[in-house]
C-alpha positions as CSV (number, residue, x, y, z in Angstrom):
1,X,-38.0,-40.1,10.5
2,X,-41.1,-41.1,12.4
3,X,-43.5,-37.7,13.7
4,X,-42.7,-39.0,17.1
5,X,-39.0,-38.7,16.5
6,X,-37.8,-34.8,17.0
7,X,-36.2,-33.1,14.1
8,X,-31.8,-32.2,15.4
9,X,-31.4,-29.3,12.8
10,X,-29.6,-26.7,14.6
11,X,-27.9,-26.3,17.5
12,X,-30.6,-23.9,19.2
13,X,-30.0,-21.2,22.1
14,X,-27.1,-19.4,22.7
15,X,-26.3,-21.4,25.7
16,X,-26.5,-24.8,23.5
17,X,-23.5,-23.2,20.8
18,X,-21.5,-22.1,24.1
19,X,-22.1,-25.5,24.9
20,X,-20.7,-27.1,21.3
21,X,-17.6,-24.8,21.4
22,X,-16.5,-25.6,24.8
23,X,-16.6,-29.3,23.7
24,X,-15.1,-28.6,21.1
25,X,-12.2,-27.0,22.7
26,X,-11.9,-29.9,25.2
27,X,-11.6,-32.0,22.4
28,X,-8.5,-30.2,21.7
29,X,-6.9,-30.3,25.1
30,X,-7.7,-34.1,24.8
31,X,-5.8,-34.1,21.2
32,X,-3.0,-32.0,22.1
33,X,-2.0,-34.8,25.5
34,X,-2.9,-37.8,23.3
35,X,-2.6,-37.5,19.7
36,X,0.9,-38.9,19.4
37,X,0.4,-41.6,21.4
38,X,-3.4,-42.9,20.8
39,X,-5.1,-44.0,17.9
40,X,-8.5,-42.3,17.3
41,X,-11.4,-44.3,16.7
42,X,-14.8,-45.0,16.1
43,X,-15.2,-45.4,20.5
44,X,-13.5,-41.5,20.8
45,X,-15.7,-40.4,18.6
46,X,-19.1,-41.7,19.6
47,X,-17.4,-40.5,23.1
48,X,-16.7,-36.8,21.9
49,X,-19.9,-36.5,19.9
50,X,-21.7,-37.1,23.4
51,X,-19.4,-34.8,25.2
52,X,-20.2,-31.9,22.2
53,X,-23.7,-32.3,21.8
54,X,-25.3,-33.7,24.8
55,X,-26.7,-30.3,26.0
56,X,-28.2,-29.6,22.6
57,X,-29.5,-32.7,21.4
58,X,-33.8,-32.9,21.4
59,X,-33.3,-36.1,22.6
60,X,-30.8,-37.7,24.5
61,X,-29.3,-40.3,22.8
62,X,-29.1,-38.4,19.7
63,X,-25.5,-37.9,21.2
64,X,-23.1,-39.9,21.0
65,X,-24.7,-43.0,19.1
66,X,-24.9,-43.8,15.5
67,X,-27.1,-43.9,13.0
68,X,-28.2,-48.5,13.5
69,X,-31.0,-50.5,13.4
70,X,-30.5,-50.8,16.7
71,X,-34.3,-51.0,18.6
72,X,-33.2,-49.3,21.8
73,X,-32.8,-46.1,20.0
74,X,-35.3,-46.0,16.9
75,X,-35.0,-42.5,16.4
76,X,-31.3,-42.9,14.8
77,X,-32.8,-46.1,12.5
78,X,-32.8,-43.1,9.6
79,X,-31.0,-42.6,6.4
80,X,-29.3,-39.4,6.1
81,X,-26.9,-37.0,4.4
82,X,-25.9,-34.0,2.7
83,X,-28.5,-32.3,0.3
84,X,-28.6,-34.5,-2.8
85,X,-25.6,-37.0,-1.5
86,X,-26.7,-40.0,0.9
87,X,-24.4,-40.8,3.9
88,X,-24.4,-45.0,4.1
89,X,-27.7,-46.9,5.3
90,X,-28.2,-46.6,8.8
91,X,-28.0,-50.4,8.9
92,X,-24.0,-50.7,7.6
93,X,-23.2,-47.6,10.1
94,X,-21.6,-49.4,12.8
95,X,-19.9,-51.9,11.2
96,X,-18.5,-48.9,8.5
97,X,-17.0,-46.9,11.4
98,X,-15.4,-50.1,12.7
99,X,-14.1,-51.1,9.1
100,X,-13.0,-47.3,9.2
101,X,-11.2,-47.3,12.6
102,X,-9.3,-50.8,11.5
103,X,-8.6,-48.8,8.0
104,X,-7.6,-45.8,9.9
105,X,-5.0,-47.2,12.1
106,X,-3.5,-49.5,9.9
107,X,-2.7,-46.8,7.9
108,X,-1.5,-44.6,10.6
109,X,1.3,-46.7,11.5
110,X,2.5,-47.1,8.4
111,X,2.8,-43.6,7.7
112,X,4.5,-43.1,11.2
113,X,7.2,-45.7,9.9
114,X,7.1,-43.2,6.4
115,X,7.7,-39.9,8.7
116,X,10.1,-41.5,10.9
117,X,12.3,-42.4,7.8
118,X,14.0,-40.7,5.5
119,X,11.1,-38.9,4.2
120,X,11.9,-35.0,2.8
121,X,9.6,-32.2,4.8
122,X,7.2,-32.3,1.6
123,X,6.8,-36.3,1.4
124,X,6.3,-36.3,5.0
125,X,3.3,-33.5,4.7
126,X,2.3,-34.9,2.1
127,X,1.3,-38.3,3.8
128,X,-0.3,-36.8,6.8
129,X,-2.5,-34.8,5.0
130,X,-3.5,-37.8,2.8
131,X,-4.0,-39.0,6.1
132,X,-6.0,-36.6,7.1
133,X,-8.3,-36.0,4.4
134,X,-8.7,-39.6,3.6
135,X,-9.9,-40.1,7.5
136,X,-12.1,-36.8,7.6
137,X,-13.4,-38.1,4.3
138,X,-14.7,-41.5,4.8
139,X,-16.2,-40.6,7.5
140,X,-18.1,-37.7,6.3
141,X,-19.2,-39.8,3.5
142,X,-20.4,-42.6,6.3
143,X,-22.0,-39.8,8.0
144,X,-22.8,-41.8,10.9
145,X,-24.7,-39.2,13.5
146,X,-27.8,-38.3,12.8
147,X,-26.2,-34.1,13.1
148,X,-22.7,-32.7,14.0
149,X,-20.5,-34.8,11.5
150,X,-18.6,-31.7,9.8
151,X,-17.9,-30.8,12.7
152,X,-16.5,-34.2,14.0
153,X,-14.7,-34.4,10.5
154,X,-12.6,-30.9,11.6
155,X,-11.7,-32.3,14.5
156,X,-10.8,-35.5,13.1
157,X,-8.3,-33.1,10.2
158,X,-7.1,-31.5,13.5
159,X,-6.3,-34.6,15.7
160,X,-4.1,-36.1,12.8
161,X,-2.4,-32.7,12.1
162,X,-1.4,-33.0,16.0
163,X,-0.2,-36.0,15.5
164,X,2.8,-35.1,13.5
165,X,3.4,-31.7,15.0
166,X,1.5,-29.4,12.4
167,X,-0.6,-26.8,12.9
168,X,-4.4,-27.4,13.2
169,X,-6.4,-27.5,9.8
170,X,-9.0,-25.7,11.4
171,X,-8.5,-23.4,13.9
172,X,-11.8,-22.5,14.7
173,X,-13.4,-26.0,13.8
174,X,-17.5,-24.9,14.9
175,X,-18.5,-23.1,12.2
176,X,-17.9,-24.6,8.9
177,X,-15.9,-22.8,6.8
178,X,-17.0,-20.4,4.6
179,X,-14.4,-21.0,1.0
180,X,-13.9,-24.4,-0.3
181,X,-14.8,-26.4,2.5
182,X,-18.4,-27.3,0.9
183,X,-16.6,-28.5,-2.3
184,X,-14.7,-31.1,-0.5
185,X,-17.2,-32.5,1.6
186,X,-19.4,-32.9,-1.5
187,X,-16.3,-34.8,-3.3
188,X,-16.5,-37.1,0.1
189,X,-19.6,-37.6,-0.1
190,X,-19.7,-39.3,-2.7
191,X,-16.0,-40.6,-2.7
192,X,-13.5,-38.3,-4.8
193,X,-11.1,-37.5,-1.8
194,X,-8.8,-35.1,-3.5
195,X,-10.9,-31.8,-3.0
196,X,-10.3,-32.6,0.8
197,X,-6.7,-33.7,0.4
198,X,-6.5,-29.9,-1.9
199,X,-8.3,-28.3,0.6
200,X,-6.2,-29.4,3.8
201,X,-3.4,-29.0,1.9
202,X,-3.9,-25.9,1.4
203,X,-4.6,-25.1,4.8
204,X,-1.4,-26.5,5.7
205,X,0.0,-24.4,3.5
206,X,-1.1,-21.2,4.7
207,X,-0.5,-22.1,8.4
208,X,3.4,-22.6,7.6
209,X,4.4,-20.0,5.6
């Protein structure tokens, strides 16, 4: 990233977190009126991202925009990831999220056909939280903001979990979570799926017994 480009590596003041969480939460709200009836996409989330972060970004259009080659914002024309693993070049970003949003709903429906069937209580969780985790994985591994994508990728778990009436995966979805949640998103990242599909599962688990 150029020297002229300001470095997003924390959320900052008190005030900024505050400000994250209380996004966050509307996010929630907005999941709990809609989940069952909208498709998420890539266009919510470059929405929410802004929503979250727009009071704790160093520069404004940090929020709510991908990673692109786009000129207008040449800060976000960066490559970036998680330690050792590489999201996707910032140049296949956009059209990745809206391969994954096409992926993403296709698959949707078909699993609401699956749950509306004849499907036993284990199939049926089962499927969602293949959903879920396949969702929540991809686009980690895309990791199309330049900061905040766990954190979209909770929320994400959470909206599909909604969806079919389960509890959240993540019921406090800032911080990221403390056991097991860094081995999954390093399977993501570099696309072995099952350690989030173990880890959701699990968290499905414990929230219904």
């Amino acid at each position: 990233m150029s020297s002229n480009c300001p470095a997003w590596d924390h959320p900052g003041t008190e005030r900024n977190k505050e400000a994250i969480v209380f996004g966050m939460v509307e996010f929630q709200k907005f999941s709990r009126r809609n989940s069952k009836s909208h498709l998420l996409d890539h266009g919510d989330l470059k929405t929410w991202h802004s929503k979250i972060f727009a009071a704790s970004v160093p520069l404004g259009y940090y929020a709510g925009n991908f990673r692109s080659d786009n000129q207008q914002y040449p800060c976000l024309m960066v490559n970036s990831g998680v330690g050792a693993h590489p999201g996707a070049p910032y140049q296949n970003v956009p059209d990745l999220m809206r391969e994954l949003s096409d992926e993403m709903r296709n698959r949707t429906i078909e699993i609401d056909g699956f749950v509306k069937g004849h499907a036993t209580p284990t199939d049926r969780a089962r499927w969602v939280v293949m959903l879920a985790a396949l969702y929540a994985g991809k686009f980690v591994r895309i990791h199309p903001f330049l900061n905040g994508n766990g954190r979209i990728s909770r929320l994400i778990a959470n909206y599909i979990f909604d969806r079919y009436g389960y509890p959240p995966a993540y019921f406090n979805p800032y911080p990221r979570p403390a056991v097991g949640y860094a081995q999954a998103s390093d399977g993501a990242m570099v696309g072995n799926f099952n350690p989030m599909f173990q880890y959701l599962l699990t968290s499905l688990a414990g929230a219904v017994t």
